[in-house]
C-alpha positions in Angstrom: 112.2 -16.6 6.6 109.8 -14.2 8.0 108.8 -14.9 12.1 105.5 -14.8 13.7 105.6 -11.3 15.2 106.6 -10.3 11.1 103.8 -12.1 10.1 101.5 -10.5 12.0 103.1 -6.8 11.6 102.1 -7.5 8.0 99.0 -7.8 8.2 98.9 -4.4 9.2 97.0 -4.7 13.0 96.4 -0.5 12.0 93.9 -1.1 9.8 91.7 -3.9 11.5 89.3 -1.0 13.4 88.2 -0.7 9.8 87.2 -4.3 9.9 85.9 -4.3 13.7 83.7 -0.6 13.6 81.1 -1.6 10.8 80.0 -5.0 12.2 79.8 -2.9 15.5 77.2 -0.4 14.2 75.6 -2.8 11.6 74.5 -5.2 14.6 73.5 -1.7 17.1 71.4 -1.2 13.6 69.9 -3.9 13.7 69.5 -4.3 17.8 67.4 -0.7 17.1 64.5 -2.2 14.6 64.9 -5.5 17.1 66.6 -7.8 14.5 70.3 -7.9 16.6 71.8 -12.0 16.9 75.3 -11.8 18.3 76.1 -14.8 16.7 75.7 -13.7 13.2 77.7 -10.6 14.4 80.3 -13.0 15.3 80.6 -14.3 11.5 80.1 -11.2 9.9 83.1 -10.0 12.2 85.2 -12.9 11.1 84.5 -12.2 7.2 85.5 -8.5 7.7 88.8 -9.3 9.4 89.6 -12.1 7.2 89.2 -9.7 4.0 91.3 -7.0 5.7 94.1 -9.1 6.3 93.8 -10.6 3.2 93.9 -7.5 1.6 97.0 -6.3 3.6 99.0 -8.8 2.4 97.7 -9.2 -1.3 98.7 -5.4 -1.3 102.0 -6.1 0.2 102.9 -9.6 -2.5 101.5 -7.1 -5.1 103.7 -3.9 -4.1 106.4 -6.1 -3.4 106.8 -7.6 -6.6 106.4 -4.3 -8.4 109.1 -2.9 -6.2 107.0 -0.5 -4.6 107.9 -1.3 -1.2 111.4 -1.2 -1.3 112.0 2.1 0.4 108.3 2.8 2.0 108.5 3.8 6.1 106.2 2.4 8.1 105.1 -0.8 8.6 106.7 -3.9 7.9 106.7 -5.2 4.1 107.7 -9.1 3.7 108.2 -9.0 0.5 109.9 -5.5 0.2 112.2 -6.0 2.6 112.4 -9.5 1.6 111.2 -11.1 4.9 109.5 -13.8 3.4 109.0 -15.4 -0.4 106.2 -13.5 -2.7 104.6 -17.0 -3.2 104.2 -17.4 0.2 102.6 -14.1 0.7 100.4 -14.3 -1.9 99.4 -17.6 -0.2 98.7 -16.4 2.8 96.7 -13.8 0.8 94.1 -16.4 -0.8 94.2 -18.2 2.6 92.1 -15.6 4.3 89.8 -15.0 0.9 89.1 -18.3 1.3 88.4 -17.7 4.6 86.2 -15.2 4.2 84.4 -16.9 1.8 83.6 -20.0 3.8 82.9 -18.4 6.9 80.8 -15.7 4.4 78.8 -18.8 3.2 77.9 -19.9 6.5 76.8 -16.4 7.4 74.6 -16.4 4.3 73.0 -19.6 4.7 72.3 -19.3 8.5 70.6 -16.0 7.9 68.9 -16.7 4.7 70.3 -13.5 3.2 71.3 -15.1 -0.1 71.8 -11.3 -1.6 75.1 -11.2 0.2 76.1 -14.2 -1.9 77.3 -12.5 -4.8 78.0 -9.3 -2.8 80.5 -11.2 -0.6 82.9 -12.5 -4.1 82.5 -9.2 -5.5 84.6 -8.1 -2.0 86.9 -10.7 -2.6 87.5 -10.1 -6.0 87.8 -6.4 -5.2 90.7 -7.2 -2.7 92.3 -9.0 -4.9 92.5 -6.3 -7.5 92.8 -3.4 -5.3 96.7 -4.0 -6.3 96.9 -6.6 -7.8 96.4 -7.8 -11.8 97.8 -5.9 -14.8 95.8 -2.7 -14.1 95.1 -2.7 -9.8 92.6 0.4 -9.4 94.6 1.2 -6.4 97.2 2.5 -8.8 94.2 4.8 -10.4 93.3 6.5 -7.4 90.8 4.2 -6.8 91.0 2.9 -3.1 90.1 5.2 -0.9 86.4 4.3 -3.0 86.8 0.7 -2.4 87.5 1.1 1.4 84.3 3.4 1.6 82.1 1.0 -0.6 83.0 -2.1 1.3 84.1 -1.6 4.7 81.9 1.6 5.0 78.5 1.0 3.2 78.5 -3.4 2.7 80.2 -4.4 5.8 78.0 -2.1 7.9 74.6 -2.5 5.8 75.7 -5.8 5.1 75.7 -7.1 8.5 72.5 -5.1 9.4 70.9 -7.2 6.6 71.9 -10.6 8.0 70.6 -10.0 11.3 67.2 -8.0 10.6 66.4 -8.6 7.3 65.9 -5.3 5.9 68.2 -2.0 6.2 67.4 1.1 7.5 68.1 4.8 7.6 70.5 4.6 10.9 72.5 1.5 9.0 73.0 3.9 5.9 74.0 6.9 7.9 76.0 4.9 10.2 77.5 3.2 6.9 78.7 6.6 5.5 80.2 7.6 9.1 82.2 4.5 9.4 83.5 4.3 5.5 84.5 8.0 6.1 87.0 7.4 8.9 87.9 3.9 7.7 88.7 5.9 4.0 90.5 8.4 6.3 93.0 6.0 7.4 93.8 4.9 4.1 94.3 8.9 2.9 96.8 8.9 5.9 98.7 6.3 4.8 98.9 7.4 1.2 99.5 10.8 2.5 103.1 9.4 4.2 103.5 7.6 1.0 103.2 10.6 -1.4 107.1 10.6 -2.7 107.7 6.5 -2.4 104.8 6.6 -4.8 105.5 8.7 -7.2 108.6 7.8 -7.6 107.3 4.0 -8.7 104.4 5.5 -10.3 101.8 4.7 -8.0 99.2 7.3 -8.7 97.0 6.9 -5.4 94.1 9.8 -4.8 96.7 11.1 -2.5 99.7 11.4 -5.4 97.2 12.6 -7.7 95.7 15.1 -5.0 98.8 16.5 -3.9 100.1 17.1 -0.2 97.8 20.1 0.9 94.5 18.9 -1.0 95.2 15.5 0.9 95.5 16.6 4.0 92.3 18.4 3.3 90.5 15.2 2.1 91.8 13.6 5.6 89.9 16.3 7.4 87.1 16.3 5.4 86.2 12.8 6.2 86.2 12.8 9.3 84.4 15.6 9.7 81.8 14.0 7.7 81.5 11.1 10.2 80.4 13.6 12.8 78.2 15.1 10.7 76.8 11.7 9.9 76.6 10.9 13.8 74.6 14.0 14.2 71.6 13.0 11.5 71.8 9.4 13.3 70.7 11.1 16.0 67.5 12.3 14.5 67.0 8.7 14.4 68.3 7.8 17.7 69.6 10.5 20.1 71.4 8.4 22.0 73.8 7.8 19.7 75.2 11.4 19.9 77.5 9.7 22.9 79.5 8.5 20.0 80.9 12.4 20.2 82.7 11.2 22.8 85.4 9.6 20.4 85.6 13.0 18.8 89.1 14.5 20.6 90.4 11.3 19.2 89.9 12.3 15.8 90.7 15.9 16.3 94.3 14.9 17.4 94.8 13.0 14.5 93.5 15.7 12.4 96.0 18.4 14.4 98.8 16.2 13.4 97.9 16.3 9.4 97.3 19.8 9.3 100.5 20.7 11.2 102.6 19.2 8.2 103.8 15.9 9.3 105.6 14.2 6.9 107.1 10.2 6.7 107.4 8.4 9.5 105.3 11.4 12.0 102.5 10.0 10.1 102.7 6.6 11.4 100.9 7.3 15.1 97.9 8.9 12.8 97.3 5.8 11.6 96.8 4.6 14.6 95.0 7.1 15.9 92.4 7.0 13.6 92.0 3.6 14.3 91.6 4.1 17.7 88.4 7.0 17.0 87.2 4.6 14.5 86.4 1.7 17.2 85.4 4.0 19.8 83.2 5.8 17.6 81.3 2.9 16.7 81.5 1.3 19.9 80.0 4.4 21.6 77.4 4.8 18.8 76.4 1.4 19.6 76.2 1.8 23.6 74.3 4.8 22.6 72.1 2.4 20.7 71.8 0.1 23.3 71.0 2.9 26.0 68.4 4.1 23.8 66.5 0.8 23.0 66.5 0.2 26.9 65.3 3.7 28.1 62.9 4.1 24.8 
């Protein structure tokens, strides 16, 4: 039986900046066209965590049960190592869906932003099938989309829209920056899992990419979230102090293009966490700075 500290290694604490960043700039979004609420924030926050974890463990019940996981380094895998019972991984799995779609309905009927409704199971769903199902579009290259799509442009735009009503050119470009680096740490982690993969036929963007193009595709996106921080900027100048986070980024990035292979790979993962929450949290001071001084 799996303990607490396995439980929570499972759900994969790496990837929850990709929760955390996109409510950040969604809500310094809407705090620019004077729409922020801090309590709706606090929701929206709780829906994007509960769908990451959720996620995180359907792909670990899913992987597991293919026999994916049974030689993957990294993180821990209950069911590939066989820490705890599919059943109740895939448990725990629906547990935070439902989560998320509670706490999603409360969101949507405090803020009157019924559009999210059907928006919201769509995620869900998404998650679910991500690797999961008889033909899981993370198998087809297909994730590094889904992460983009909804913790990128949804979660961000998404939680703009709760709180103001309307979304705006800083939300979309702010949207694009945060889907690129959360997409980014999904390439890294399909990057370490190149041979694991395609050895069980997993045929991630990565697999199908190849090692060099990948770690191209790993630069590339997070380039594109500065270049995306510089156009906010023609919105809101302010935000530029988001460059701040940029070493953070370029060490990960050093890292990948120096080769790294298996387990090296691990501490990029975190790294490009760590930009992605201090890029949005310094996009947002930014924000904040500039509605005060404007």
């Amino acid at each position: 039986m799996a303990s607490l500290s396995q439980w929570v290694a499972g759900a994969r604490p790496r990837t929850l900046p990709a929760a955390l960043a996109p409510v950040v700039l969604g809500t310094a979004a809407a705090h620019l066209v004077g729409g922020a609420d801090l309590a709706l924030a606090i929701l929206a926050l709780v829906v994007a965590l509960a769908l990451q974890v959720g996620v995180n463990y359907a792909n670990d019940y899913s992987d597991g049960v293919r026999g994916t996981d049974e030689a993957r380094v990294g993180p821990v895998r209950l069911v590939g190592q066989r820490l705890a019972a599919p059943a109740n991984v895939r448990l725990a799995a629906l547990l935070c869906f439902a989560a998320a779609a509670v706490v999603g309905l409360a969101l949507v009927a405090l803020s009157g932003a019924w559009l999210m409704l059907p928006l919201g199971g769509l995620a869900v769903l998404a998650a679910w099938r991500y690797t999961g199902g008889d033909n899981p579009y993370g198998y087809r290259g297909l994730g590094e989309v889904y992460v983009f799509v909804f913790f990128g442009l949804m979660a961000t735009l998404g939680t703009e829209y709760t709180q103001s009503d309307a979304v705006s050119w800083f939300g979309l470009l702010a949207a694009v920056g945060v889907g690129a680096v959360a997409s980014a740490i999904l390439v890294a982690n399909n990057l370490r899992d190149i041979p694991t993969d395609t050895e069980h036929g997993k045929r991630t963007l990565a697999v199908r990419l190849g090692d060099a193009r990948t770690r191209d595709l790993y630069t590339a996106l997070l380039t594109a979230s500065v270049v995306a921080l510089g156009l906010m900027a023609v919105v809101e100048p302010w935000a530029l102090l988001g460059l701040v986070a940029a070493p953070l980024g370029w060490r990960a990035v050093r890292t990948v293009r120096a080769g790294t292979t298996g387990g090296g790979l691990v501490p990029v993962l975190a790294a490009t966490g760590l930009y992605e929450v201090a890029y949005a949290a310094l996009t947002a001071l930014g924000v904040v700075v500039g509605v005060a001084t404007g």
